[in-house]
C-alpha positions in Angstrom: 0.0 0.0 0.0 2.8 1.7 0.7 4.1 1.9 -2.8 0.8 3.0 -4.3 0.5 5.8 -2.0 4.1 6.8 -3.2 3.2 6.6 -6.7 0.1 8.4 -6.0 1.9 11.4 -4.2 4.8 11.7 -6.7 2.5 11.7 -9.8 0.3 14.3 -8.6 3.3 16.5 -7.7 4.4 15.8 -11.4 1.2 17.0 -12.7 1.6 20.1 -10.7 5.0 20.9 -12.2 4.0 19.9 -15.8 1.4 22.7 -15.6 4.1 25.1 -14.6 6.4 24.2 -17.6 3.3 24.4 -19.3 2.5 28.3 -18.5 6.0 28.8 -18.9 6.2 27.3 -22.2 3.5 29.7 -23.4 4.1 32.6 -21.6 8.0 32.6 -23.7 6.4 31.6 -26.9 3.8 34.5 -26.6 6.4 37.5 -25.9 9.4 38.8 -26.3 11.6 36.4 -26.0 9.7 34.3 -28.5 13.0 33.9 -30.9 14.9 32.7 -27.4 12.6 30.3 -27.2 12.6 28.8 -30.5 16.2 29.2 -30.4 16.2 26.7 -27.2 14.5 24.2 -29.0 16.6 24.4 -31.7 19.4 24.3 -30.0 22.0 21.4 -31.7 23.2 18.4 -29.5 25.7 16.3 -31.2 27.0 13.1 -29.9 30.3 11.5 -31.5 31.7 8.2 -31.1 33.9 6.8 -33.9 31.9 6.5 -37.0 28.9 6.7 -35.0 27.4 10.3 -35.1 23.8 11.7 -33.7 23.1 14.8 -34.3 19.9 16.6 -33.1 18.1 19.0 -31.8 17.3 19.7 -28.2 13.7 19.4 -29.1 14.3 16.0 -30.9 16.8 14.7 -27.9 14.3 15.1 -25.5 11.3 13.5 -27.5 13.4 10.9 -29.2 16.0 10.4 -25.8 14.6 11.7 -22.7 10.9 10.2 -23.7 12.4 6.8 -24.5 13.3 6.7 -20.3 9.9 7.9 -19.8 8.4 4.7 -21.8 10.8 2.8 -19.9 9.6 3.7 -16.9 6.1 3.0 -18.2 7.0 -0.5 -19.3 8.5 -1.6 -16.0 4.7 -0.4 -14.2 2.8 -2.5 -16.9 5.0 -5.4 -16.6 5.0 -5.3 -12.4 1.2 -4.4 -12.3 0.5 -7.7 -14.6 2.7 -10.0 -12.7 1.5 -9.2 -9.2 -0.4 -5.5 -9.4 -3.6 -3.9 -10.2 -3.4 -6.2 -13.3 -2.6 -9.2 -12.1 -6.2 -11.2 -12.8 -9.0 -11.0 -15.4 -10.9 -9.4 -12.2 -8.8 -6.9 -11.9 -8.2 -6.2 -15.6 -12.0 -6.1 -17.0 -13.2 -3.0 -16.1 -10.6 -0.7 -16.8 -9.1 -2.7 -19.7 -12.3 -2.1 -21.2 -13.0 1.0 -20.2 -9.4 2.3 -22.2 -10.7 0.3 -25.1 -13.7 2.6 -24.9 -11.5 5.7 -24.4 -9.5 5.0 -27.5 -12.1 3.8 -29.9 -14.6 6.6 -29.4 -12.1 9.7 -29.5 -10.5 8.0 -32.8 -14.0 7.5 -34.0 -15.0 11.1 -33.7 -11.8 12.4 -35.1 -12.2 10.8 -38.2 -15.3 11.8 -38.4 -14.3 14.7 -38.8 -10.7 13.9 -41.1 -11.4 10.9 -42.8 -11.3 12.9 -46.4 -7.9 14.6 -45.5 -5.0 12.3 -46.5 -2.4 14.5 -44.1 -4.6 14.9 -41.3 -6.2 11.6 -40.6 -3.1 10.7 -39.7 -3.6 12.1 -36.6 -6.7 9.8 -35.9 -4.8 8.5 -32.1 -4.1 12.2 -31.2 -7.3 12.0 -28.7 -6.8 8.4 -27.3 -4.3 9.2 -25.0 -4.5 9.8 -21.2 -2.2 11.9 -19.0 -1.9 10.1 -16.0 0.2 12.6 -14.1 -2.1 15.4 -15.1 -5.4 13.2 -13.9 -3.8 12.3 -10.3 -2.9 16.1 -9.7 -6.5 16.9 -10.4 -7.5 13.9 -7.8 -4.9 15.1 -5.4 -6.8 18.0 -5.0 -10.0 16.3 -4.3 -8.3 14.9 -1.2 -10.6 12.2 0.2 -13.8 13.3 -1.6 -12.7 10.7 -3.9 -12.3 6.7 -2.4 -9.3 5.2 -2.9 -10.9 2.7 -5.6 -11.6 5.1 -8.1 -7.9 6.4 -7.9 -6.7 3.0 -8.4 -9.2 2.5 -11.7 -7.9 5.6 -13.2 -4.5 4.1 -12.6 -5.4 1.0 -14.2 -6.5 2.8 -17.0 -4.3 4.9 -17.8 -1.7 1.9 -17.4 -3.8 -0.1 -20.1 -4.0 3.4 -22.4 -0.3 3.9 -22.1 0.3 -0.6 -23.2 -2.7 1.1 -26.1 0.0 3.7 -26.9 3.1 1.8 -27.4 1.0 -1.0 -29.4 -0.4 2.3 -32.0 3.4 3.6 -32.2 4.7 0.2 -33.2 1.9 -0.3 -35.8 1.4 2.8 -37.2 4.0 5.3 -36.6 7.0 3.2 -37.9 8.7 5.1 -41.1 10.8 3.0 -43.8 12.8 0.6 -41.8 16.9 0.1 -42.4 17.1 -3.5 -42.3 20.8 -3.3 -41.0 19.9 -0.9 -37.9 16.8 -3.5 -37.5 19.3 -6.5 -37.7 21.6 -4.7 -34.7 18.2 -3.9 -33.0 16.8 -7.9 -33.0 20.2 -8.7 -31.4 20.0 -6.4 -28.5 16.8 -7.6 -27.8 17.5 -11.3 -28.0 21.0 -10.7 -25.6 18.5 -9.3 -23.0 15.7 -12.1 -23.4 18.9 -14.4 -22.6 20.1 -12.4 -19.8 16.7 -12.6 -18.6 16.2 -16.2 -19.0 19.8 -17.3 -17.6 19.2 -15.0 -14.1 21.7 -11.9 -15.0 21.3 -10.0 -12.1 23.6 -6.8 -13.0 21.8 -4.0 -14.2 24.4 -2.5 -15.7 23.8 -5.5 -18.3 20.8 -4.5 -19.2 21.7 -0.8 -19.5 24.6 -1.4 -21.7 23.0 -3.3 -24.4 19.4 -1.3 -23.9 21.7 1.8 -25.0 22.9 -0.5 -28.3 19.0 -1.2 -28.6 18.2 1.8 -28.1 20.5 3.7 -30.7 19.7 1.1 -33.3 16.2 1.4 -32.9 16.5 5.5 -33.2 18.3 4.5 -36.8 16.1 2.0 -38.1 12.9 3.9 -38.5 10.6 2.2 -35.5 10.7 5.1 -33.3 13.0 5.2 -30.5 10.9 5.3 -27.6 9.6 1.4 -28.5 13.6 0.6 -26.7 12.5 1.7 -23.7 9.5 -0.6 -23.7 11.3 -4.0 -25.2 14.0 -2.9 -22.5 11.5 -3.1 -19.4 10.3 -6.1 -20.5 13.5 -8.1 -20.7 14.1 -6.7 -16.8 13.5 -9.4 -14.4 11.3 -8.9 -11.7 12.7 -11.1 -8.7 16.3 -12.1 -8.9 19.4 -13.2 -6.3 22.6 -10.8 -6.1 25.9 -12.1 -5.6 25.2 -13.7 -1.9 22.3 -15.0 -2.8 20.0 -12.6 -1.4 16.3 -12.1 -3.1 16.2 -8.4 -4.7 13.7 -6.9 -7.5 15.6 -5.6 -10.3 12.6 -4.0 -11.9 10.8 -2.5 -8.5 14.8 -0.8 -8.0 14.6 0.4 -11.8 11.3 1.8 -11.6 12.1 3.5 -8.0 15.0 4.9 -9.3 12.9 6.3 -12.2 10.0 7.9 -11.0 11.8 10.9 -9.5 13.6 12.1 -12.6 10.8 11.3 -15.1 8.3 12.9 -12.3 10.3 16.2 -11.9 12.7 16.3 -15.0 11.7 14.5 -18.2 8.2 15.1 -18.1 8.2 18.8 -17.9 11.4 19.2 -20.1 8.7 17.2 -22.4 6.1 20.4 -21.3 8.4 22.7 -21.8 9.4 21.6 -25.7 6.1 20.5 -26.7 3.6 23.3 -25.5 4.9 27.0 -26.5 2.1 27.2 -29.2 1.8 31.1 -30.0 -1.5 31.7 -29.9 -1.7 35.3 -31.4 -0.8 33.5 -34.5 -4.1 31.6 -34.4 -7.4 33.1 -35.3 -10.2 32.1 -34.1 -12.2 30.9 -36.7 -8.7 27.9 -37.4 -10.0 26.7 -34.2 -12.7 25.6 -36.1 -11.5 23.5 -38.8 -11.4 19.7 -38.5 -8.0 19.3 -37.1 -8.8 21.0 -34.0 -12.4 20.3 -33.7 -12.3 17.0 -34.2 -9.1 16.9 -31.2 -11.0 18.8 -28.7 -14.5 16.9 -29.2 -12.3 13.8 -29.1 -10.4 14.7 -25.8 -13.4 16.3 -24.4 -16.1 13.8 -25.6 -15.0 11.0 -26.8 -12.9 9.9 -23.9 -15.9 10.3 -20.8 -18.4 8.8 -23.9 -16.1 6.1 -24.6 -14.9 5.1 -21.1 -18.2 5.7 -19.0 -20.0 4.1 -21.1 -18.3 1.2 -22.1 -17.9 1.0 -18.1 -21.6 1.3 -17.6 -22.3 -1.6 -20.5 -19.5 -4.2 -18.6 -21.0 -3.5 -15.3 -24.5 -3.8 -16.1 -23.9 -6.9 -18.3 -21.8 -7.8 -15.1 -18.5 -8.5 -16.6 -17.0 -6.1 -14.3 -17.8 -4.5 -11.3 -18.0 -0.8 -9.9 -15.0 0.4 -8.2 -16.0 -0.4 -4.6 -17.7 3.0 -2.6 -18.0 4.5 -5.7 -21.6 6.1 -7.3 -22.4 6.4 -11.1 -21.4 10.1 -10.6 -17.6 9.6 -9.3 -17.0 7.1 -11.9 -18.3 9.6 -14.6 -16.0 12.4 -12.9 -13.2 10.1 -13.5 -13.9 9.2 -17.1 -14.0 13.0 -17.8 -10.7 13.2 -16.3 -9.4 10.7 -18.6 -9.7 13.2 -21.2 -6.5 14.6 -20.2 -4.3 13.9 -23.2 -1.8 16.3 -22.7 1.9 14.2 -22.6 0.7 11.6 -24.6 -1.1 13.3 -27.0 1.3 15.8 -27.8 4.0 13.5 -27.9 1.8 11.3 -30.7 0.8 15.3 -32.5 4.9 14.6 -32.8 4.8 11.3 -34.3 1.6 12.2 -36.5 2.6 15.4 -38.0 6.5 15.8 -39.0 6.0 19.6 -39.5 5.2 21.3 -36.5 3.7 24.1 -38.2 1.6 21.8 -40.8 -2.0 22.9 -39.1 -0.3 26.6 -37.9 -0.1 24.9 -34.0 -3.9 24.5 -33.8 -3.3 20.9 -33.2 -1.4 21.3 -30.0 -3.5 24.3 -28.8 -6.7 21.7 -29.2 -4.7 19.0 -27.2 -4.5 22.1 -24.8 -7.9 23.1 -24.5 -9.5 19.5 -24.6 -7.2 18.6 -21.5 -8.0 21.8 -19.8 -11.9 21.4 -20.4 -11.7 17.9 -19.3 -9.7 18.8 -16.1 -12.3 21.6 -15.2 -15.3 19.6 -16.0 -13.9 16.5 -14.1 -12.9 17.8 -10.8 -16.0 20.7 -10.7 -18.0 16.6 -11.3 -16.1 15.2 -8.6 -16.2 18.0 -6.1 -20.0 17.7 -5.9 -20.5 14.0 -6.1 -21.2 12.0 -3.3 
């Protein structure tokens, strides 16, 4: 319980910072000291070792480096929560397993709708599917104990399922033309970790070492690079014995060690990169065209239509249950909540749109404006339910 109430406290705290980097993002890209900003971003990073050369910007290091940690992290939670956690049974895995199916198929649904005809921008169909997890708890943090402890453990749940929905769209539809050499270095890696796995390597430097090689292949072969982190986690054994023989948790160590710089630093560097949209650039009537329209009603919408009510349809046909002391209303609250896309959903706007300024930034102000009406909505829901 322990644990839980640890993650609980140190993603909430991370939401509260990621809304600071946020403002600050904005406030820089809407002044002055826009051209510093853009300037930042652009900044060039270069990494040399012998014929072996990466060379990007600060904006691409941190979504293509620092957000490859972050999926890390997020593959060591699936893979402890599905071995002895939150989704450790078919119990504990129907109703919010099928509440995030929900919340992706209806915001993708209603985003087509609205982009299907437009070759470039039904591209972005996943934009809305996402959940921002840190975002949600700091909204629930502020709740305080309004809100039982089961419903913060479903949004959890959720969001854990959402995020394994993430990395499962990246692989299949964000992949670019593949280098079959960079691919060949990348399906060693993984198998030298699946043995080190199998044959009870307990070093974690191991796994480090050659989830770098993995990782750098991965960034050259076209899959995006963030996918390393994930195969990485996976490969990291849960339980294993150290050099006396004593029982230890390589993964629970991993993911400890983790949490505080992807709470406090990765995330909102992420923020900070990712949100300066300058608005003063955008009219209000390009709010209005499908891009954004069909974000917003997807964020906004979608996600509380798709994971209420797919919620509501598995507990009355009784293939789930209600979070225990929960009512109807607090498990609506929480499904507005959900659509919270902000990290995620900026980070896929990324993946789905090469050119930043392809829809003039409309697309990350919607992500914006769908996560802030969904936070609003949510906790005003929450505050008065009983």
């Amino acid at each position: 319980m322990k644990i839980i109430k640890d993650f609980f406290r140190q993603e909430s705290a991370s939401g509260l910072l990621l809304i600071a980097a946020t403002i600050l993002a904005l406030l820089l890209s809407n002044s002055l000291l826009s051209s510093v900003y853009q300037s930042i971003l652009h900044l060039p990073v270069e990494i040399r070792v012998g014929s072996l050369h990466l060379d990007k910007s600060l904006y691409h290091w941190v979504n293509d480096g620092l957000m490859a940690v972050f999926f890390l992290l997020i593959g060591l939670e699936v893979k402890m929560e599905m071995l002895e956690g939150h989704l450790s049974s078919m119990r504990q895995i129907a109703l919010p397993g099928i509440a995030a199916l929900g919340g992706m198929l209806v915001p993708a649904a209603i985003y087509l709708l609205f982009n299907a005809g437009h070759p470039i921008a039904v591209n972005g169909w996943a934009i809305p599917t996402a959940t921002d997890i840190a975002f949600a708890l700091a909204i629930l943090s502020l709740l305080g104990s309004r809100v039982p402890a089961s419903i913060k453990v479903f949004l959890m749940a959720l969001a854990i399922m959402d995020d394994l929905g993430a990395i499962v769209i990246i692989a299949l539809f964000y992949t670019t033309e593949l280098s079959t050499l960079s691919i060949s270095v990348a399906g060693v890696s993984l198998l030298a970790l699946i043995l080190l796995n199998v044959f009870g390597v307990a070093k974690k430097a191991a796994y480090f070492i050659i989830g770098m090689i993995l990782w750098v292949s991965v960034l050259k072969s076209g899959v995006h690079a963030t996918l390393a982190g994930v195969a990485l986690a996976f490969t990291i054994p849960l339980y294993a014995q150290d050099e006396d023989g004593k029982a230890f948790s390589p993964l629970k160590e991993i993911a400890h060690g983790l949490h505080f710089w992807v709470a406090y630093f990765i995330l909102p560097m992420f923020a900070f990169v990712n949100a300066g949209v300058n608005v003063t650039q955008i009219s209000f009537g390009q709010m209005f065209t499908s891009v954004p329209l069909g974000i917003v009603l997807g964020l906004f919408i979608g996600k509380q239509l798709g994971v209420f009510g797919f919620s509501w349809v598995a507990i009355k046909l009784k293939l789930a249950a209600r979070p225990e002391g929960s009512s109807w209303r607090q498990l609506y609250g929480v499904s507005v909540l959900t659509g919270i896309g902000f990290t995620m959903s900026l980070f896929i706007v990324s993946l789905a749109f090469k050119d930043d300024q392809m829809f003039q930034y409309t697309d990350k102000l919607a992500i914006l404006l769908g996560s802030f009406l969904s936070a609003c909505v949510g906790y005003f829901v929450l505050k008065s339910a009983r």
